[in-house]
VEXDREN-2710 file (C-alpha; in Angstrom, 1 decimal):
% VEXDREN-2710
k/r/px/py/pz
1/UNK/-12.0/31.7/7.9
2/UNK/-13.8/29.5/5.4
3/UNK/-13.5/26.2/4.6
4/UNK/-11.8/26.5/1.6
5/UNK/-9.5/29.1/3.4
6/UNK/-8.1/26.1/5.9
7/UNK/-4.0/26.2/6.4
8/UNK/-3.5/29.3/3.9
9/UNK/-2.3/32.8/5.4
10/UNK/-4.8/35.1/5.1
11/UNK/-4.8/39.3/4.9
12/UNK/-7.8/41.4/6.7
13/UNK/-10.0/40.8/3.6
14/UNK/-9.7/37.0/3.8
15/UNK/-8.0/36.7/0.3
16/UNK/-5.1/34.4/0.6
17/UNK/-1.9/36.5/0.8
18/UNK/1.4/35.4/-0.3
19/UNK/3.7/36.6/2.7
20/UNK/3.8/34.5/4.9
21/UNK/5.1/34.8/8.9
22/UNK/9.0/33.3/7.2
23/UNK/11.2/35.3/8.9
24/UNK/13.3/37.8/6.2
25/UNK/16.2/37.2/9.2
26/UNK/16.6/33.7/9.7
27/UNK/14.3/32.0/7.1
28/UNK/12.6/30.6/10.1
29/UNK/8.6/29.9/10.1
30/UNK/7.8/30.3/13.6
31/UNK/8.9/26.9/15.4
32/UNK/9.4/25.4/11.9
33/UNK/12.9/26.3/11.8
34/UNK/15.3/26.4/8.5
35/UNK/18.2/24.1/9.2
36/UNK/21.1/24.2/7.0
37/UNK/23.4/21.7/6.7
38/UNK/25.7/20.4/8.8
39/UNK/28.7/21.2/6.9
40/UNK/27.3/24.7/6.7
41/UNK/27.1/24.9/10.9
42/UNK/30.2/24.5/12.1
43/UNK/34.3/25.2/10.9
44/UNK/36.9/22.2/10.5
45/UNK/39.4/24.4/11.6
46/UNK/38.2/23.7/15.3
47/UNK/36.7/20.6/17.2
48/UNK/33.5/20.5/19.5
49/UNK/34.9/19.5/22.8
50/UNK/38.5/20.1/24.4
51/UNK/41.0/17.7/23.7
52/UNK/44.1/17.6/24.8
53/UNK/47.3/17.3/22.2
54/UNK/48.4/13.9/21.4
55/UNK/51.7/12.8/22.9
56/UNK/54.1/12.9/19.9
57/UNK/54.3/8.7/18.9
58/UNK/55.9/6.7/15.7
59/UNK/52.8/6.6/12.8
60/UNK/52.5/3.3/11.2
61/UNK/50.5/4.3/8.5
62/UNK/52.7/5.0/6.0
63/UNK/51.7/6.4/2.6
64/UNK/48.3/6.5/4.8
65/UNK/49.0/9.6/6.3
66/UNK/46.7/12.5/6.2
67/UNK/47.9/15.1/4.7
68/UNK/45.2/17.8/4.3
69/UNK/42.7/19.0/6.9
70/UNK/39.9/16.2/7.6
71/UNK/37.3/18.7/6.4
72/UNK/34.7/18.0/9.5
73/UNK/32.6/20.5/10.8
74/UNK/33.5/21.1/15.2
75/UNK/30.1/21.4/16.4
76/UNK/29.8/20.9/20.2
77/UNK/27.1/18.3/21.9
78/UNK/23.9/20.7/22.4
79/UNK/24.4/21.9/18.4
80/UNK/25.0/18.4/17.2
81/UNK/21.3/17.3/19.0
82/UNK/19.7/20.2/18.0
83/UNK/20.6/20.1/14.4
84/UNK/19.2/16.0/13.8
85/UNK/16.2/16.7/16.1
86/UNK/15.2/19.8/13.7
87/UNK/15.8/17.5/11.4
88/UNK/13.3/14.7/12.5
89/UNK/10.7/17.1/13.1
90/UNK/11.1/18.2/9.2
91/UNK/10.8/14.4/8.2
92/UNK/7.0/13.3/7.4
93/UNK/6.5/9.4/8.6
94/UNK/3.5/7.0/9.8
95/UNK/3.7/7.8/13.1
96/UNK/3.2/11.5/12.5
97/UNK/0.1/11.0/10.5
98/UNK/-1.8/9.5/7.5
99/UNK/0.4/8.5/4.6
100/UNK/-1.9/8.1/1.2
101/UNK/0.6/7.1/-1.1
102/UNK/-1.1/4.7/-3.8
103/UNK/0.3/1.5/-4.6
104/UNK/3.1/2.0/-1.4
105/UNK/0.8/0.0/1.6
106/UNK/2.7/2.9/4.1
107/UNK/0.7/1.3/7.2
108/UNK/1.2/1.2/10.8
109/UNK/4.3/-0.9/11.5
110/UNK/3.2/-2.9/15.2
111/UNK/5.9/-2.3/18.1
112/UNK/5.5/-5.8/18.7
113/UNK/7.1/-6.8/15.5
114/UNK/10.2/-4.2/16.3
115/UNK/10.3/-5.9/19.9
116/UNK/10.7/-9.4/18.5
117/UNK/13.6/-7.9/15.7
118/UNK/15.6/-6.9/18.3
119/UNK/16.2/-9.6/20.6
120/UNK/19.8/-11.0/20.5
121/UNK/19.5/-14.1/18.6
122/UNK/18.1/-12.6/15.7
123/UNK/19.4/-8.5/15.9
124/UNK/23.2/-9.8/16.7
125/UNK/23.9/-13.2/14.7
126/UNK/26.3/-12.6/11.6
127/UNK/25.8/-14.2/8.2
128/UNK/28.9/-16.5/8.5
129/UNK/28.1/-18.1/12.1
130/UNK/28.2/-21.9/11.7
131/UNK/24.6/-23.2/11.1
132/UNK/24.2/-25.3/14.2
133/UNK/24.5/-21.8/15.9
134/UNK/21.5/-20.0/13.8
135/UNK/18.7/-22.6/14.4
136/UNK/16.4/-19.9/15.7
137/UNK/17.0/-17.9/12.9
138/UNK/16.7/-20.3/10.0
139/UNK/13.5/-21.5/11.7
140/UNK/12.1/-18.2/11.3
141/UNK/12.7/-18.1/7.6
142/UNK/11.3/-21.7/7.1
143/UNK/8.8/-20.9/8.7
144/UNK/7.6/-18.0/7.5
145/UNK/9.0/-19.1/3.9
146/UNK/5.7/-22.1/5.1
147/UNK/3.5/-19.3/5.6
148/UNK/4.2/-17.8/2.4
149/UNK/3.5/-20.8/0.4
150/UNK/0.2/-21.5/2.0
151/UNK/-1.2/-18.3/1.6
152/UNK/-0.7/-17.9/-2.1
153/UNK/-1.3/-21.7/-2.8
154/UNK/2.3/-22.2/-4.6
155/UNK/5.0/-24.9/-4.6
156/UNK/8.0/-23.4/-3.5
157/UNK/9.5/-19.6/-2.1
158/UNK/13.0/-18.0/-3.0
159/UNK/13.3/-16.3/0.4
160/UNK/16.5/-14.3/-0.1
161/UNK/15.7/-11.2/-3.2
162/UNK/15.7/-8.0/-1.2
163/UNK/13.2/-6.1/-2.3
164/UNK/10.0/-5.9/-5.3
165/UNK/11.9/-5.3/-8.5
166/UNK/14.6/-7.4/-6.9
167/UNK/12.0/-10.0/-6.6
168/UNK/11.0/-9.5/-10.1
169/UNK/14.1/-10.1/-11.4
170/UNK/14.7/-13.7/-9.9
171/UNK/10.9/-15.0/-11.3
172/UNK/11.8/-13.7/-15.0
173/UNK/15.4/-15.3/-14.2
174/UNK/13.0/-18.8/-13.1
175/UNK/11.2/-18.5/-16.1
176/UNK/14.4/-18.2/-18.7
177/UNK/16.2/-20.9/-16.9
178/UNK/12.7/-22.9/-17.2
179/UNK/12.7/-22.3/-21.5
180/UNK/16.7/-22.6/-21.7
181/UNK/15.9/-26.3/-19.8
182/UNK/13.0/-26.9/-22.9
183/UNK/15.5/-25.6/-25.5
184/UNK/13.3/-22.6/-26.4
185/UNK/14.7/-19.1/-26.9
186/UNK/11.4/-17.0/-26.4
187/UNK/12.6/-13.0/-26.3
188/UNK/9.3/-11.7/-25.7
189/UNK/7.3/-10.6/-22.2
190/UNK/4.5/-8.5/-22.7
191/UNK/3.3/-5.8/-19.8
192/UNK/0.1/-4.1/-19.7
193/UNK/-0.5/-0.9/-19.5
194/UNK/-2.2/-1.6/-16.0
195/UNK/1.8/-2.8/-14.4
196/UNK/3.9/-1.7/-12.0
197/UNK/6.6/0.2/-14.3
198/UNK/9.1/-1.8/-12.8
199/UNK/8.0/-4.9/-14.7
200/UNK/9.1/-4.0/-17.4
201/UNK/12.5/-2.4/-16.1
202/UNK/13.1/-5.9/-14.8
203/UNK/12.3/-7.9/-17.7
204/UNK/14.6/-5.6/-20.0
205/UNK/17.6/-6.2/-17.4
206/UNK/17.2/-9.8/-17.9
207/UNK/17.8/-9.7/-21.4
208/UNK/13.9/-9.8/-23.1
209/UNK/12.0/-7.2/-25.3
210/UNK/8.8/-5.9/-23.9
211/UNK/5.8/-5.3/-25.6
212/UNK/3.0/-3.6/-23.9
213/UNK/-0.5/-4.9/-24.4
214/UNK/-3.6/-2.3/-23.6
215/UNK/-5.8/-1.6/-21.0
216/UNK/-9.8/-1.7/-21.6
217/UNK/-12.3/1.2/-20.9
218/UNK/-12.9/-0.6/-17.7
219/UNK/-9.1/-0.1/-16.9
220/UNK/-8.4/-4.1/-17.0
221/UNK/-6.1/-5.9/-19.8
222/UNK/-8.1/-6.4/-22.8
223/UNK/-8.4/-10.1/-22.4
224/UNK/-8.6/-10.6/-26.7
225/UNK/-5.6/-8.2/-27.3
226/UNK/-3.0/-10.4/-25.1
227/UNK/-4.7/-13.7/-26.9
228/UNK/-4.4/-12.3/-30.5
229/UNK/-0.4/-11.4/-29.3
230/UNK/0.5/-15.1/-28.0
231/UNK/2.8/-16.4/-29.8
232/UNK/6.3/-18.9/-29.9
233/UNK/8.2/-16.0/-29.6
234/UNK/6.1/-14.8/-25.9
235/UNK/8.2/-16.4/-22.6
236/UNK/5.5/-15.1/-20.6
237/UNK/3.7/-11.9/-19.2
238/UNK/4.3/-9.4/-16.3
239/UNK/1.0/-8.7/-14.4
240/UNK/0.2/-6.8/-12.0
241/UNK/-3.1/-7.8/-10.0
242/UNK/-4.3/-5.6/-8.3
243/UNK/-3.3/-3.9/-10.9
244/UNK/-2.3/-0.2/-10.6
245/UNK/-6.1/1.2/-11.6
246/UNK/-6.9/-0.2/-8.2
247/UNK/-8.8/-3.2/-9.7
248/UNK/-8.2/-6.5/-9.5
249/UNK/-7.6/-8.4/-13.0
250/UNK/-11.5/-10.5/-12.9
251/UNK/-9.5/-12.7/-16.3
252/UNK/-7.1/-13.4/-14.7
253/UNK/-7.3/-17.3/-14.8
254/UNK/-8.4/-16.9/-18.5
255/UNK/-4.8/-15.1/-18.9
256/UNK/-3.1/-17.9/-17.4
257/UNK/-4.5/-20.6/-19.1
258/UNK/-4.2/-18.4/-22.8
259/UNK/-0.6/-17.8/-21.8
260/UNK/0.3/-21.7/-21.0
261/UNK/-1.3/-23.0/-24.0
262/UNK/0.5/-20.9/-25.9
263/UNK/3.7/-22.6/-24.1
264/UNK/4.8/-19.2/-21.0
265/UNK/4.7/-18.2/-17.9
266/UNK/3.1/-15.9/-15.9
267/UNK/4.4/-13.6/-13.5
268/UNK/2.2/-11.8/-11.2
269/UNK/3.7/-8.4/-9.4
270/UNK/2.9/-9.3/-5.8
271/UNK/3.3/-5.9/-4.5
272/UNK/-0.6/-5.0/-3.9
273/UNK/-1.0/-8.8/-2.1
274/UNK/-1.8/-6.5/0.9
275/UNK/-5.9/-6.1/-0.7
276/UNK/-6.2/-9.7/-1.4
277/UNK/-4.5/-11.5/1.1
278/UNK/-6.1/-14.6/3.1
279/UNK/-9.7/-14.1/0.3
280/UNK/-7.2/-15.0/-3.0
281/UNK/-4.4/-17.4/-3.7
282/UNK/-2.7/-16.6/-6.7
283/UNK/-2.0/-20.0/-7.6
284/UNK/-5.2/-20.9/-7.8
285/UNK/-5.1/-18.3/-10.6
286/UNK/-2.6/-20.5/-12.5
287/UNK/0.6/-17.7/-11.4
288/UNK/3.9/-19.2/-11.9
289/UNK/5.9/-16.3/-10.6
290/UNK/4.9/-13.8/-7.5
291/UNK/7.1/-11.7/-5.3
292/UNK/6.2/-10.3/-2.6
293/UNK/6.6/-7.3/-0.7
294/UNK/7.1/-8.5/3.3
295/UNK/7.6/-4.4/3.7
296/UNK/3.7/-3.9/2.2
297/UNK/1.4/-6.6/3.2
298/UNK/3.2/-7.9/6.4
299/UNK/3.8/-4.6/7.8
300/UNK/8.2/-3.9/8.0
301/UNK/9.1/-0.4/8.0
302/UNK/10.1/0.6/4.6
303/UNK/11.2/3.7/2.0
304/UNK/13.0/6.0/4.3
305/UNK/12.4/3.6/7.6
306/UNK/14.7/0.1/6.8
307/UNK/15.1/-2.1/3.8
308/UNK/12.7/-4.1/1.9
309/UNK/12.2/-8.1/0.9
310/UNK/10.8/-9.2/-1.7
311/UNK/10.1/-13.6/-1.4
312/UNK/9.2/-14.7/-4.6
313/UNK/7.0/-17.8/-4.5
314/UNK/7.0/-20.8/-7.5
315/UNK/4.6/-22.8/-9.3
316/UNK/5.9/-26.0/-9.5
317/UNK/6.9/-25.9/-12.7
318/UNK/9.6/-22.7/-11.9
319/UNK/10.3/-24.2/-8.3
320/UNK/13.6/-26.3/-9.5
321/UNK/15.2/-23.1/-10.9
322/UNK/14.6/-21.5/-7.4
323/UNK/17.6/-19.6/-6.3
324/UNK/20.2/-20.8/-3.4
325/UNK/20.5/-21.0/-0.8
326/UNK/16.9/-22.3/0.9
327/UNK/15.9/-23.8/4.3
328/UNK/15.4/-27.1/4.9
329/UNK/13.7/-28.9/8.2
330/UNK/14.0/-32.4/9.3
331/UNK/12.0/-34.8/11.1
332/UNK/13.5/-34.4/14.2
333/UNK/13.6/-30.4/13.8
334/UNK/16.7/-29.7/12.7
335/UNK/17.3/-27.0/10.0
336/UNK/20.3/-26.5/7.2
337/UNK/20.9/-24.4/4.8
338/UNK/21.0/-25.8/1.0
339/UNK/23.8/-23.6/-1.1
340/UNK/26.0/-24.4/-3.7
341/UNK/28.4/-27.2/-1.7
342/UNK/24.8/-29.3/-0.4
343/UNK/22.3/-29.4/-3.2
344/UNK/24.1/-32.0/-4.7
345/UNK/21.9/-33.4/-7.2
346/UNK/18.2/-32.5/-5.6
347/UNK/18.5/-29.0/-7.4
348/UNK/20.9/-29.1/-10.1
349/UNK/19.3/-26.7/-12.0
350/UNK/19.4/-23.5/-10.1
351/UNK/19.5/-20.1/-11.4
352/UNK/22.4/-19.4/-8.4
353/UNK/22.6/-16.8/-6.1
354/UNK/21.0/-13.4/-5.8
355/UNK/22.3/-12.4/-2.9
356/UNK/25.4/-13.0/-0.9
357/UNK/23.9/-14.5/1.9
358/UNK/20.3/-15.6/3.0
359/UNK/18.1/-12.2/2.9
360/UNK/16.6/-9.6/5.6
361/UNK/16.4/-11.5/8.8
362/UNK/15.0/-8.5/10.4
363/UNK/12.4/-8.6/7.8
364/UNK/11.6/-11.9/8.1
365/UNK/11.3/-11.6/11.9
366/UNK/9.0/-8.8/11.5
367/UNK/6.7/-10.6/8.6
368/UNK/6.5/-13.4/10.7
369/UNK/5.8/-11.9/13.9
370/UNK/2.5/-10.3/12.0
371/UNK/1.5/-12.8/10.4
372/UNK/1.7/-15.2/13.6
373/UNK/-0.4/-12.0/15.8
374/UNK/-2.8/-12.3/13.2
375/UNK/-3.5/-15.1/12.4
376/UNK/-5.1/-16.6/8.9
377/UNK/-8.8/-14.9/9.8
378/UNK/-6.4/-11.7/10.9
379/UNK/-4.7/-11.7/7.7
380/UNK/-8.4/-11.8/5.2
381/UNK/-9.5/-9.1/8.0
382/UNK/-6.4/-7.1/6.8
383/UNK/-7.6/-7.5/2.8
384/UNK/-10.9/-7.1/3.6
385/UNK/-10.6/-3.4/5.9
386/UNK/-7.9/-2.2/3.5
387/UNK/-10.4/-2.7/0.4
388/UNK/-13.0/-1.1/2.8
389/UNK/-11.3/2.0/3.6
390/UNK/-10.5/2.8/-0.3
391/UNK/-13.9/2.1/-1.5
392/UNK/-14.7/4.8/1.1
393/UNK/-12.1/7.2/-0.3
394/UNK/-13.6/6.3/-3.6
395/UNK/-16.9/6.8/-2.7
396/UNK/-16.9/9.7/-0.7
397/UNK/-14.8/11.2/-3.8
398/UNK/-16.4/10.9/-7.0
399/UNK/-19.2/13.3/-6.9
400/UNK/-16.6/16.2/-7.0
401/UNK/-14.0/14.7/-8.6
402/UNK/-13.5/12.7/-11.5
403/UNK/-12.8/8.6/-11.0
404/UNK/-12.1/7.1/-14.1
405/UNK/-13.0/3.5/-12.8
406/UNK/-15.8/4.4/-10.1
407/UNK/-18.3/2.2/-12.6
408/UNK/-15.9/-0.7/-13.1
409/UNK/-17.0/-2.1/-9.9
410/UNK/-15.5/-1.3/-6.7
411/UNK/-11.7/-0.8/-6.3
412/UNK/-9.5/-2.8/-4.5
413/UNK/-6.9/-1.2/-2.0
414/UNK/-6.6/2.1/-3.5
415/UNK/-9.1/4.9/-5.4
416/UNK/-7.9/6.5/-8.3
417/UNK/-8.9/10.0/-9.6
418/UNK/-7.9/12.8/-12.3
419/UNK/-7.3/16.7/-12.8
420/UNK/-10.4/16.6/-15.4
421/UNK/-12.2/18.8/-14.2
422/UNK/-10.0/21.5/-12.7
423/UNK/-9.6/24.7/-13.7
424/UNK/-7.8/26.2/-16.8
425/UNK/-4.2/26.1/-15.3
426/UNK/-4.8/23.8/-12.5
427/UNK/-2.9/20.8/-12.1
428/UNK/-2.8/17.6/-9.8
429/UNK/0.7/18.8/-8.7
430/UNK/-0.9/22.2/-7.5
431/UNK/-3.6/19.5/-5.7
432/UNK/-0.5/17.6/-4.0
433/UNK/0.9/20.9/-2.9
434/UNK/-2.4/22.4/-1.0
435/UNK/-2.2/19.2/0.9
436/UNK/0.9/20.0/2.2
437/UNK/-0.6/23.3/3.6
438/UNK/-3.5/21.0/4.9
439/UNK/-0.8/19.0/7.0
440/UNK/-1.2/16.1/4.7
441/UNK/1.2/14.0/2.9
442/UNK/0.2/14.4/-0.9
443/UNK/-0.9/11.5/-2.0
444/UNK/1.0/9.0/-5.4
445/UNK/0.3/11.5/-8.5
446/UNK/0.5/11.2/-12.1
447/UNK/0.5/7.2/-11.8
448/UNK/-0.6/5.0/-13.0
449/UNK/0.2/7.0/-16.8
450/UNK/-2.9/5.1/-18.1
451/UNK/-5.1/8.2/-16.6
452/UNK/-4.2/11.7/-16.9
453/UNK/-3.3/13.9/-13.9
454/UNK/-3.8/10.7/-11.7
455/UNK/-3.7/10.7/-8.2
456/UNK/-3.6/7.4/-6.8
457/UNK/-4.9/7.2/-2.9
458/UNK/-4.0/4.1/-0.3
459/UNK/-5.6/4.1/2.8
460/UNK/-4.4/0.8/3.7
461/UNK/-6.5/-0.8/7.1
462/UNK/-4.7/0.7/9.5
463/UNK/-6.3/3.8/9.2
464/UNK/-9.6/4.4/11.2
465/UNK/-12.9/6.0/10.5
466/UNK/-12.1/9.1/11.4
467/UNK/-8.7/9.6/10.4
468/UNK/-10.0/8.8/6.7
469/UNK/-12.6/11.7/7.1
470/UNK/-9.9/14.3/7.9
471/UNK/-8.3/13.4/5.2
472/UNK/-11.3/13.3/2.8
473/UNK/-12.7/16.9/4.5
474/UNK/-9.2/18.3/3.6
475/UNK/-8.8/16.5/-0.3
476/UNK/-12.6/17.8/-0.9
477/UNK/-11.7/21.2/0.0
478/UNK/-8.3/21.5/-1.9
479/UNK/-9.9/19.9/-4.8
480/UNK/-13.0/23.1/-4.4
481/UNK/-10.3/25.6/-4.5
482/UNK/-8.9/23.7/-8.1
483/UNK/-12.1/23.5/-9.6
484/UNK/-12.7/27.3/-8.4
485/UNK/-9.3/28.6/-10.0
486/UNK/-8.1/29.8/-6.5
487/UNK/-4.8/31.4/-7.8
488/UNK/-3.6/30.6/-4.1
489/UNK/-2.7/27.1/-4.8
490/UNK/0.4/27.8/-7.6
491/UNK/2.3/29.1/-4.7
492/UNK/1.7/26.4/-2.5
493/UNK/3.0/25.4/0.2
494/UNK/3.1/27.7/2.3
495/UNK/3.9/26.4/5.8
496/UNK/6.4/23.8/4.6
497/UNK/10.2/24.2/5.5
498/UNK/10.5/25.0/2.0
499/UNK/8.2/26.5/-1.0
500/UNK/7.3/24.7/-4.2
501/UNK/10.8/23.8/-5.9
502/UNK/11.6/23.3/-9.0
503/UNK/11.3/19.2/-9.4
504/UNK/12.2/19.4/-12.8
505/UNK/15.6/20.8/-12.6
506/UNK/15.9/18.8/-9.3
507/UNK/15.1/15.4/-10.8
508/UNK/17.7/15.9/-13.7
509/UNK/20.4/18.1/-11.9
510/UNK/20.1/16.7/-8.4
511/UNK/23.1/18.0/-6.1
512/UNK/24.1/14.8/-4.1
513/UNK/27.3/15.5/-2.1
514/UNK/28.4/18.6/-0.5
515/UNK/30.9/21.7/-2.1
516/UNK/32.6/24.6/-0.5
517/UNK/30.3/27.4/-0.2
518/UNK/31.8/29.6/-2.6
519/UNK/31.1/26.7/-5.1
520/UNK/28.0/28.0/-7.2
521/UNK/25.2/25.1/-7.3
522/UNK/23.1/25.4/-10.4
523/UNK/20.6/22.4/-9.3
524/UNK/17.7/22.7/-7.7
525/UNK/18.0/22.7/-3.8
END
């Protein structure tokens, strides 16, 4: 079988062959096996184990009473197991292999940092225990909320946002407190076209009008196009750096300094700190605003594994309009929490709460844990390998495919490439889907929008040498068969549990919740 003939079934001949070993029976693909819902495996009108009738007693429900059948499926202990471990083995995750997605950071999350997560006086404590009982765990977020500051050179952090466009959302709230406190009513935040698309989702939420401002051929803002837009009416600008191109902004202390002479602020989308953390600060950079994502550049499972956090660090001119509540240590070591009924007059100016309580102590516990096993020379080592292993990817890339950016310089922590050159018919989603067959999890496609067809690759540092070249032997070969016009790939994949669905019909007409079976679905599955 030839290269280019890896993963695909194959007829005598060696020309791919659509039919493949699914069973016409069960739907299953050998030990792959088709699971369908749980609802769909068992009848409510029985119960998985033998239980004997309840003795008849007074209800004290009331109105409460059930009246119709509870509509459970009775599935017995050996069918309940079976079902969620067929599951598992259908779910693609980091442990199971090499997860490329651009602009995600999907590395290896250390079993030391789950370890220190789970011990009892951070896994078991409860957001309203008094605070001399929590001392443990408000030292961790001090300290870490220490770490934080030092290593992006700011004033101040808001620990408790949840997550990156959570994050966003309390700096652009800092920065509109900030002009209401100068009695200006700026409406304007301008985005480039090089930002994380949640930018401007997050400045729109908080009541502002976006304005986009252009990338140049070398995929960077165009430094005179943000300076001619500065104006009275600008409260500041959303940046992403490294932006989504993959490169890092090289004006970005020129942008800073344009945008505070012209009386804003500058937020910077923190989410790609992972390629320049421990070698950058950003507030050397003159940043006012930063979140940033504890589940990307300090390693905490994320996506489909736990929740995120997203800490957003302060210049100090945004610091007084930091969010409550916030740690606070004294001399002799003790640690309270400043809310609403204790900041008194030191922080009277407060944008309030964004979250109930104090944030994602398993986060935190996590982020900490890594940064501490790391250390400061660890954490540049992290920046340094990750911007390593894309430049890699890049460079083992662009003689076969085309990298809009590959002259700019070299990339930061991902490489980014088009569908240029494929054949008439050929698309990067036909690419994604050939590296299923390939046992590869597709990498981020069609973003960033600034380049056509993209397809945005991550290594991160936690992948090695070798597991890069796999990856790269299998990309080169699924981009031949593109270039080629190998007809094969429309039908891709076909060793998944299921083939190539519709992802139009199933992004606008999504099924969410379960129907009786003789309910007709017309969404995509």
């Amino acid at each position: 079988m030839s290269m280019n003939n890896i993963g695909r079934p194959t007829n005598i001949d060696g020309v791919a062959n659509d039919m493949t070993s699914t069973s016409t029976v069960t739907g299953n693909k050998a030990l792959m096996l088709k699971e369908a819902l749980i609802f769909e495996s068992g009848s409510s009108d029985r119960c998985g184990v033998d239980i004997a009738p309840a003795p008849e007693t007074e209800s004290r429900l009331g109105g409460l009473v059930r009246d119709a059948d509870i509509g459970l499926p009775g599935l017995s202990e050996p069918e309940t197991v079976r079902h969620y471990t067929r599951l598992s083995r259908q779910n693609y995750g980091i442990d199971l292999g090499f997860f490329p997605l651009g602009s995600c950071t999907m590395k290896h999350n250390p079993r030391l940092n789950e370890k220190m997560a789970r011990l009892p006086g951070f896994a078991d404590i409860h957001p309203m225990q008094p605070v001399h009982t929590v001392q443990g765990a408000l030292g961790v977020i001090n300290e870490l909320a220490v770490w934080l500051i030092k290593l992006t050179g700011m004033h101040g952090v808001a620990m408790t946002p949840k997550a990156g466009a959570h994050g966003e959302l309390c700096g652009i709230l800092c920065i509109k407190a900030a002009l209401e406190a100068r009695g200006e009513d700026r409406k304007i935040i301008l985005v480039p076209e090089s930002a994380h698309g949640t930018n401007p989702a997050s400045a729109a939420f908080a009541g502002f009008t976006v304005e986009d401002i252009p990338a140049n051929a070398d995929g960077r803002v165009d430094l005179a196009a943000l300076k001619a837009r500065l104006g009275p009416d600008v409260a500041g600008v959303m940046i992403t750096n490294p932006n989504t191109c993959g490169l890092f902004e090289r004006d970005m202390k020129a942008i800073s300094d344009a945008v505070h002479e012209a009386g804003g602020y500058v937020y910077c989308d923190g989410a790609n700190f992972n390629a320049i953390v421990g070698r950058v600060r950003p507030g050397d950079l003159g940043i006012d605003a930063m979140h940033i994502n504890l589940h990307k550049t300090f390693s905490t499972p994320h996506g489909g594994g736990g929740p995120g956090s997203g800490p957003v660090v302060l210049s100090e001119a945004l610091s007084p309009f930091g969010p409550l509540p916030f740690t606070e240590r004294y001399e002799d070591g003790h640690i309270t929490l400043v809310e609403e009924e204790t900041c008194g007059e030191r922080h009277p100016h407060s944008i309030g709460r964004m979250t109930a309580f104090h944030g994602q102590m398993g986060m935190f516990t996590r982020a900490l844990t890594y940064i501490l096993s790391h250390g400061a020379d660890g954490l540049r080592q992290v920046a340094e390998d990750a911007v390593l292993n894309a430049n890699y990817v890049l460079r083992s890339m662009e003689d076969l495919l085309d990298a809009p950016f590959a002259s700019a310089g070299p990339c930061m922590h991902e490489a980014l490439f088009s569908d240029k050159d494929f054949a008439e018919g050929f698309s990067t989603l036909d690419l994604a889907k050939g590296l299923i067959d390939e046992g590869f999890h597709p990498m981020t496609v069609y973003f960033p929008l600034v380049v056509h067809g993209a397809m945005l690759v991550e290594p991160t540092e936690t992948e090695s040498k070798a597991a890069i070249d796999e990856f790269i032997m299998a990309f080169r070969s699924v981009v031949e068969r593109a270039k080629a016009g190998d007809e094969a790939l429309h039908g891709a994949p076909y060793h998944a549990p299921l083939r190539r669905l519709d992802e139009t019909l199933a992004a606008r007409k999504p099924v969410l919740a379960w129907s009786e079976p003789d309910v007709t679905a017309e969404a995509a599955e």
